[in-house]
C-alpha positions in Angstrom: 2.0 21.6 -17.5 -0.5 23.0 -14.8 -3.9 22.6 -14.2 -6.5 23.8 -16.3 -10.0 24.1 -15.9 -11.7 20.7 -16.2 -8.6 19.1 -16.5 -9.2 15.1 -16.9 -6.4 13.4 -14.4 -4.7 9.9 -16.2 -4.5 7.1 -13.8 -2.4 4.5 -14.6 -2.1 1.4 -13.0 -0.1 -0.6 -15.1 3.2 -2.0 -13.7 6.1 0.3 -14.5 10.0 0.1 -14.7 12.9 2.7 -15.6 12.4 1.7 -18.9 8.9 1.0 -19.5 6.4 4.3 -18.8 3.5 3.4 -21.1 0.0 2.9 -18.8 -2.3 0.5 -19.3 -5.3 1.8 -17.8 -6.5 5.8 -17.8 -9.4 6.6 -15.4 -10.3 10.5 -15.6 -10.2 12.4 -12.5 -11.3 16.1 -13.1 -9.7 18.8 -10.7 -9.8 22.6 -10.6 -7.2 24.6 -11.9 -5.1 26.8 -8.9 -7.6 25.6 -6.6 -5.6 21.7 -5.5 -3.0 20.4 -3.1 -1.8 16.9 -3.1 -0.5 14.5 -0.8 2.4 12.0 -2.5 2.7 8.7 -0.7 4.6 5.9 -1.4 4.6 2.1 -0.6 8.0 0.5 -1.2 8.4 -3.1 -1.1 10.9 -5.6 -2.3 9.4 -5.9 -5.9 7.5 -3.2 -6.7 7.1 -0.1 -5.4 3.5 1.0 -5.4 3.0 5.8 -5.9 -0.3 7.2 -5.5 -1.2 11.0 -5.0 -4.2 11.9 -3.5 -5.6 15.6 -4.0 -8.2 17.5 -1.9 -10.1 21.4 -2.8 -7.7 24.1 -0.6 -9.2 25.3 2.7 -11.1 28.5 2.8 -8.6 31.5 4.1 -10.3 30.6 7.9 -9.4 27.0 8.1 -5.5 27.7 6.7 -4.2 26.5 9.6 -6.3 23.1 9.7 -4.7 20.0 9.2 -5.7 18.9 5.6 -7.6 16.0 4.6 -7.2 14.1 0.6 -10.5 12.0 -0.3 -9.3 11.6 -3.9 -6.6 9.4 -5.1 -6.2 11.2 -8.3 -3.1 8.8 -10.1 -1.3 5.7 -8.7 1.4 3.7 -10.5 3.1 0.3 -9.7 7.4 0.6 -10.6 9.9 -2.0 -10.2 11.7 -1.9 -7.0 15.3 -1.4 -8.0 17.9 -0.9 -4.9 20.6 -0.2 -7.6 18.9 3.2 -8.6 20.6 6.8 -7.9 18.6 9.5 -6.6 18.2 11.5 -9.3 17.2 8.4 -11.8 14.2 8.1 -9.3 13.4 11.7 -9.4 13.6 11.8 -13.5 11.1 8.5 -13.3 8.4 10.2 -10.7 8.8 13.5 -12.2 8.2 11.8 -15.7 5.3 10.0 -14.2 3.3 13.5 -12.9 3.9 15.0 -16.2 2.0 12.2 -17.7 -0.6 12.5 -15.7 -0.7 16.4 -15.8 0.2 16.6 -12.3 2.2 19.6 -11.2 5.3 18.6 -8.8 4.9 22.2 -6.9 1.3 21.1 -5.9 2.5 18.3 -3.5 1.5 19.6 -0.3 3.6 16.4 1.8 4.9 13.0 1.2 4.5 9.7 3.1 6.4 6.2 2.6 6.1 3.2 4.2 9.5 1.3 3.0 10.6 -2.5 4.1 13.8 -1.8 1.7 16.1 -0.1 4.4 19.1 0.7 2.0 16.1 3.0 -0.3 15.2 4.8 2.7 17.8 7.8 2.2 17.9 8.0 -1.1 13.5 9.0 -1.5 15.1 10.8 1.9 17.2 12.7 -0.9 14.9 12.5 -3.7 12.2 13.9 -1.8 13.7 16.9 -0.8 15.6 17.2 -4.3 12.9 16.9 -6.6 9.8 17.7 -4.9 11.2 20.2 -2.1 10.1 18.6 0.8 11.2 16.5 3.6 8.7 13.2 3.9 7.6 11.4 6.9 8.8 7.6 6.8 6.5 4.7 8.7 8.9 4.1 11.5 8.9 3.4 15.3 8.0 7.0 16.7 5.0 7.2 14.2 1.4 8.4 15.2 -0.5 5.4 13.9 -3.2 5.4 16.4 -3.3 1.9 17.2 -1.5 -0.2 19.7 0.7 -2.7 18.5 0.6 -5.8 20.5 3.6 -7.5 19.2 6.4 -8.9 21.6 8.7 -6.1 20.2 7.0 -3.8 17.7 9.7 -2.3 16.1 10.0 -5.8 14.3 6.7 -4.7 12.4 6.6 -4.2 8.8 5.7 -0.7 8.2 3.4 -1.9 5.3 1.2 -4.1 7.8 0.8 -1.3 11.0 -0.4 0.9 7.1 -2.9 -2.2 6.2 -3.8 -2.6 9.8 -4.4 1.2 10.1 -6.7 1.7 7.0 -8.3 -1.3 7.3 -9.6 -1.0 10.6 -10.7 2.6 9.6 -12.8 1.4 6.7 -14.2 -1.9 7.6 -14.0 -2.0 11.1 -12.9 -4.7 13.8 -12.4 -7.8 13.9 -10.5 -8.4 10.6 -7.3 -10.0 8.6 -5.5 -8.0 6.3 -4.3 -10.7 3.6 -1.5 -8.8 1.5 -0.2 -10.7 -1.6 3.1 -9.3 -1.8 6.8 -10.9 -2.2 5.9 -12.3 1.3 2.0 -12.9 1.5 0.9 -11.6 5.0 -1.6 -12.0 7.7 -2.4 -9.0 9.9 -5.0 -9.3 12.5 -6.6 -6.3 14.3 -9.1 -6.9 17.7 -12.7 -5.2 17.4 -11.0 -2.5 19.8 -8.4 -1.5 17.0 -5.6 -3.3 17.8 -2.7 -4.7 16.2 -2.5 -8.5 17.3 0.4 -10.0 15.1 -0.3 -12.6 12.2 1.3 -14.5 10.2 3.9 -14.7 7.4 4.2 -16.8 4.3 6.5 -17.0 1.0 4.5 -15.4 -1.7 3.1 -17.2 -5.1 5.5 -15.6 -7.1 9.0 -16.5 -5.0 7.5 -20.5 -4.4 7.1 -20.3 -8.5 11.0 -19.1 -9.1 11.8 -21.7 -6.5 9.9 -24.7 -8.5 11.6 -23.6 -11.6 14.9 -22.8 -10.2 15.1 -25.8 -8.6 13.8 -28.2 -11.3 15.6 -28.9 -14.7 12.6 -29.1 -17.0 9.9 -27.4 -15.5 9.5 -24.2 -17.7 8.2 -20.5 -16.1 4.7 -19.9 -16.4 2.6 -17.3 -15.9 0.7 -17.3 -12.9 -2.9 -17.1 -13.1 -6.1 -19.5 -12.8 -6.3 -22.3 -15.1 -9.6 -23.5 -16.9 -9.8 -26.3 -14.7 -8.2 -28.1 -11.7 -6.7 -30.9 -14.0 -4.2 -29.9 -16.7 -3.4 -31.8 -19.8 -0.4 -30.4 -20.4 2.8 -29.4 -18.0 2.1 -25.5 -18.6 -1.5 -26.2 -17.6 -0.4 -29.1 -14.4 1.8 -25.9 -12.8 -0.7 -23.2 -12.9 -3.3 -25.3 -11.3 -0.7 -26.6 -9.0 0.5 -22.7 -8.3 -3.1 -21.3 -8.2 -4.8 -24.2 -6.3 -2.2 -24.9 -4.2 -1.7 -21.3 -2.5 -5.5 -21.1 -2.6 -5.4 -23.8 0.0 -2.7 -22.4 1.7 -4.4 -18.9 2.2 -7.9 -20.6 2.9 -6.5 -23.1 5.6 -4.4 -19.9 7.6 -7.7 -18.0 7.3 -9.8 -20.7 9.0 -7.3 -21.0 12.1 -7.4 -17.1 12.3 -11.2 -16.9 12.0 -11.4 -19.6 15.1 -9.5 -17.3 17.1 -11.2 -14.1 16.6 -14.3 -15.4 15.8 -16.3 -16.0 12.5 -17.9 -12.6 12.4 -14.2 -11.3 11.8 -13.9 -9.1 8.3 -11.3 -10.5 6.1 -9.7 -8.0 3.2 -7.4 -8.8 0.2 -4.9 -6.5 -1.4 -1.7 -6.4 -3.1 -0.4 -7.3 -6.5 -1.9 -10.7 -6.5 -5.1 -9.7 -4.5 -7.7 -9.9 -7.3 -6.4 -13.1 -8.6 -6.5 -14.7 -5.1 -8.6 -13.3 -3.2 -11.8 -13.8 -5.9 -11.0 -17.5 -5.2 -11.0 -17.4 -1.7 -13.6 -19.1 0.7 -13.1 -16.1 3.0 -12.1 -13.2 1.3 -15.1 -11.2 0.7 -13.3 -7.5 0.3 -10.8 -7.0 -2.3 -9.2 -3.2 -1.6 -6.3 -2.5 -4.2 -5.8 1.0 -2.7 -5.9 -0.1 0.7 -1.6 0.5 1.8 -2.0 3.9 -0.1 -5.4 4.7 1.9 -3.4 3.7 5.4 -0.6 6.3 4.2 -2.9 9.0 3.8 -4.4 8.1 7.1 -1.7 8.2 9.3 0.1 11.0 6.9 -3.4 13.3 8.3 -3.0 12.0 11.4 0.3 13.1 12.0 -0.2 16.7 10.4 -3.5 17.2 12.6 -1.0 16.9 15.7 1.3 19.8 14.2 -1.7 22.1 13.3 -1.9 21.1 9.5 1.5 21.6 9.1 3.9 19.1 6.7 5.6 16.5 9.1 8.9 16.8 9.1 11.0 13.1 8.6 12.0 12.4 12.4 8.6 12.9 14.0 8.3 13.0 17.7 5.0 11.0 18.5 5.5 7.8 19.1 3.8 4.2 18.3 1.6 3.1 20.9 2.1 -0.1 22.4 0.2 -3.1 24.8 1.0 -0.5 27.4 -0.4 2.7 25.7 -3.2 1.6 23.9 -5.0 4.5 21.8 -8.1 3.2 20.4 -9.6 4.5 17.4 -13.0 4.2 16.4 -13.4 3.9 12.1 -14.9 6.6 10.8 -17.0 4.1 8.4 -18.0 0.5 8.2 -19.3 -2.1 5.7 
């Protein structure tokens, strides 16, 4: 199914597996027919893996040559993350998710992913160039990011925090912490010049909760979430406040060390699966940005084609990250 004229975009955002393709959510996004090229980019992490496409108007016939820029993020989609999966069961489940959302696979202009899953890396390699005909560019040491990474060695750095750091210095600005509620929950912290500092790293909610009940003979699972009140009446009720309150604490105690080092004027931004949850709660958090790893994609994705003339990077690119010794600074094209 192509474009047509007016066509309305679905945008799910409800948590998807291999067997489970139903969205929750549908926020219309209306895009010319023959006139659209889109940008695929991909945030893999140990649970889920986070799609988004992001779509932009073609170039008039002068500007061909001109690096391309997506302001739109036209359909995202959380999966599970499932290391067990062949290449082409992950090419049937994106290819079944663009058809839902009236997206047309031949549109995809280039493809980014940011993976902390190593063993997944070559087979979206494979299902990339399989199912989508084109070779993606991987967040990995040799990267153009544009900011230094001040980390004793840097190719121990996620590639999902150098993406957070990245978009979040470009939006908001500098100083500020990147909290990312993930599997691990993570602290990123980037200097008013753009810089990558370091930060800190935590279990996340949701692995301290399976180790409570794994651990525990009568405790049963709950659902994490915030209670009615601090004090339960009833077990169900005592471990959501304990889970909720208790990482609430955590976060807001790591976030008042950070903020005496960089100072109290320092921006601090949520995201993630649990970011809404926790981050509303927060003493601190006062920007919640659920597209923020998908944003830093695109980013460094335009980035990267701007230095080969617009063209589609190819997987093994040949800039390189900069570090404390080759600082780049880059100033954010916006701010709060």
């Amino acid at each position: 199914m192509g474009f047509g004229k007016g066509t309305a975009l679905a945008v799910p955002t409800r948590a998807l597996g291999f067997g489970a393709l139903a969205p929750e959510v549908y926020a219309p996004v209306t895009i010319a027919r023959r006139q659209t090229i889109m940008l695929f980019v991909l945030d893999v992490g140990n649970t889920n893996t986070v799609l988004g496409v992001f779509a932009r108007e073609k170039a008039h016939s002068g500007d061909a040559d001109a690096a391309p820029r997506y302001d739109r993020l036209v359909a995202n989609w959380r999966v599970a993350t499932r290391q067990g999966s062949t290449v082409d069961e992950y090419g049937v489940l994106f290819r079944n998710l663009f058809s839902m959302a009236s997206l047309e696979a031949s549109g995809i202009n280039g493809i980014v992913i940011s993976s902390v899953v190593p063993p997944l890396d070559p087979v979206l390699r494979q299902v990339c160039e399989r199912y989508f005909n084109s070779k993606p560019l991987l967040i990995e040491p040799g990267i153009k990011t544009g900011m230094p990474v001040h980390y004793d060695n840097p190719a121990e750095v996620g590639a999902d925090r150098i993406v957070n750091a990245v978009a979040a210095f470009e939006k908001y600005g500098g100083p500020c912490v990147i909290v990312d509620f993930g599997t691990a929950t993570t602290f990123d912290c980037v200097s008013a010049k753009g810089e990558y500092l370091g930060g800190v790293i935590c279990p996340g909610i949701g692995i301290s909760a399976d180790a409570l009940f794994q651990r525990t003979a009568r405790l049963p699972r709950v659902e994490i979430r915030k209670p009615a009140r601090v004090i339960g009446t009833n077990t169900v009720g005592s471990l959501q406040s304990g889970l909720y309150y208790g990482y609430l604490g955590l976060v807001d105690g790591i976030l008042e060390l950070l903020l005496g080092e960089l100072g109290k004027e320092t921006c601090v931004i949520a995201t993630g699966g649990l970011g809404p949850m926790i981050g509303t709660g927060s003493k601190y958090i006062k920007t919640v940005d659920d597209f923020l790893t998908l944003e830093g994609l695109r980013i460094i994705w335009e980035r990267n084609a701007a230095a080969r003339g617009g063209l589609t990077p190819k997987a093994t690119p040949q800039a390189s990250l900069k570090t404390k010794n080759s600082a780049e600074r880059v100033t954010p094209r916006s701010t709060r």
